[in-house]
C-alpha positions as CSV (number, residue, x, y, z in Angstrom):
1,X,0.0,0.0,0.0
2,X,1.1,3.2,-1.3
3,X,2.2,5.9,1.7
4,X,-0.3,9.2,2.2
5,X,0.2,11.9,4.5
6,X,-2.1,14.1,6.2
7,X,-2.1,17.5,6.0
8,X,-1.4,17.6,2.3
9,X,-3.2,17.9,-0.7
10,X,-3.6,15.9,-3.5
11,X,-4.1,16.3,-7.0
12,X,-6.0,13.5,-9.4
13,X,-2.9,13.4,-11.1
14,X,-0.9,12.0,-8.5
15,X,1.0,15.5,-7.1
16,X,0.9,16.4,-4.0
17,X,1.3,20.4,-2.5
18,X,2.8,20.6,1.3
19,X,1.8,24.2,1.9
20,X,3.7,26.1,4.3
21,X,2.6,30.0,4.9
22,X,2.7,31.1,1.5
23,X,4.4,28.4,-0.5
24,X,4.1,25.3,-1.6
25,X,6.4,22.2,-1.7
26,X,5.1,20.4,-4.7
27,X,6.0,16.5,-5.6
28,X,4.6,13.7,-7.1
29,X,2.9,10.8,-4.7
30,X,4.3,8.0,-3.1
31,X,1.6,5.9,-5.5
32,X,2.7,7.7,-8.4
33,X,6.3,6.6,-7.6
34,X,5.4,3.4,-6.8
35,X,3.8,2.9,-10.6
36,X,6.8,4.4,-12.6
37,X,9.2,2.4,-10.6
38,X,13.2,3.3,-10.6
39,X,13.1,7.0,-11.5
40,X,16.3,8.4,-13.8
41,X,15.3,11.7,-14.6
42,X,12.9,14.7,-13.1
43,X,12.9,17.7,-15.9
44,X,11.5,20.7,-13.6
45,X,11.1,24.2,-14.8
46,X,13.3,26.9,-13.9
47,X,13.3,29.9,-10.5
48,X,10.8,32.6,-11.9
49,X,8.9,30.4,-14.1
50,X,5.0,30.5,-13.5
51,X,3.1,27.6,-12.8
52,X,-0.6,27.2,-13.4
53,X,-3.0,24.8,-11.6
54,X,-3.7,21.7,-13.9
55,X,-1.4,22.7,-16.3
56,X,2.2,20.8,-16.9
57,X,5.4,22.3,-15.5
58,X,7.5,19.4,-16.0
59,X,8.1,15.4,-16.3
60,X,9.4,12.6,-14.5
61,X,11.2,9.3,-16.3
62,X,11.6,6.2,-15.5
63,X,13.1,3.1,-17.0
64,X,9.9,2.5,-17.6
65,X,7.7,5.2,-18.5
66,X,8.1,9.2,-18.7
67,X,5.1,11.0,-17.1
68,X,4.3,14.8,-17.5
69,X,3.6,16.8,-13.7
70,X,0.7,18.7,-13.5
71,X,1.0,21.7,-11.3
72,X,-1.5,21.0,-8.3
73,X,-1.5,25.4,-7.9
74,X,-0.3,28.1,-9.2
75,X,2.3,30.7,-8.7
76,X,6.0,31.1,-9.2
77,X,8.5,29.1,-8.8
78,X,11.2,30.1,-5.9
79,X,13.1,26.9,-5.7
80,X,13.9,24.0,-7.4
81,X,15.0,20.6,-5.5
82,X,18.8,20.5,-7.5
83,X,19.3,17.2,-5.6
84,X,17.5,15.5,-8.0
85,X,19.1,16.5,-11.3
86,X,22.0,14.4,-9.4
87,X,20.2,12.0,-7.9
88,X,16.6,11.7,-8.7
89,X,16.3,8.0,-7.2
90,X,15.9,10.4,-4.1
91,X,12.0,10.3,-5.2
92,X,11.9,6.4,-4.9
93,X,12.9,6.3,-1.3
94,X,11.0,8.9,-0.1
95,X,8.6,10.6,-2.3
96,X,7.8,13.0,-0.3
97,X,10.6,14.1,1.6
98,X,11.8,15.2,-2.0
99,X,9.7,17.1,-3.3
100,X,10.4,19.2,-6.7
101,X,9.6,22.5,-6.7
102,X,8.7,25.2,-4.2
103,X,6.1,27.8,-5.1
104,X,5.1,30.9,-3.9
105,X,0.9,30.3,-4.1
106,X,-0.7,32.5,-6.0
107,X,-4.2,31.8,-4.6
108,X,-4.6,29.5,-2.3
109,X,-8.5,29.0,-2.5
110,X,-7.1,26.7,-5.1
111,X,-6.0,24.4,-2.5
112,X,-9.7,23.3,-2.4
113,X,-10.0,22.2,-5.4
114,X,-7.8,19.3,-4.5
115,X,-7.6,15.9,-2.5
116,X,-7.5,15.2,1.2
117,X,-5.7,12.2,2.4
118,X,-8.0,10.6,3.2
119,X,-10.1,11.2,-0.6
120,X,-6.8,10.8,-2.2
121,X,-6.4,7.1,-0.7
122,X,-9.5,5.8,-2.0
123,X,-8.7,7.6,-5.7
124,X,-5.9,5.1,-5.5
125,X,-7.6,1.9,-3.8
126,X,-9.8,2.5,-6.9
């Protein structure tokens, strides 16, 4: 069984946000992890870039499958996770403790247009 955490929110698309204040730590989900298997490249968008709720800002590969990320909010981007342009098996063991991108939130009513743990966990039982 796939690993879900309380307090964030999760988008259909297997991305979760961890919002602190005014920013977001976006990442994809332990289940979405678990279904690409060994991960050997995350392409994430730059510092400064925008990102739009729904829309993609980037992609994960694995040796078995690439897989576009879908921005769970929107905003700008304040930091990117360079960790895993080194070593982005860092998402295997521990989704999210490695997250991708930080965001400054644009609007965070947002935020309820997405998945509690608890909704999240029966998307994936599914």
């Amino acid at each position: 069984m796939a690993k879900v955490i309380e307090g964030l929110f999760y988008a259909e698309s297997h991305e979760y946000v961890k919002v602190e204040g005014d920013f977001g730590y976006v990442g994809i989900t332990d289940y979405a992890q678990e279904q690409l298997g060994s991960v050997v490249y995350v392409d994430a968008p730059e510092v400064d870039d925008e990102v739009t709720q729904g829309e993609e800002f980037g992609a994960v590969e694995s040796v078995k499958a690439a897989s576009d990320l879908m921005s769970p909010v929107s905003g700008t981007v304040v930091e990117v996770n360079e960790e895993l342009a080194d070593s982005p098996e860092k998402i295997n063991e521990d989704a999210y403790a490695n997250w991708i991108i930080k965001v400054q939130l644009s609007d965070k009513s947002e935020l309820d247009n997405l998945m509690d743990a608890a909704a999240y966990t029966e998307l994936c039982g599914e």
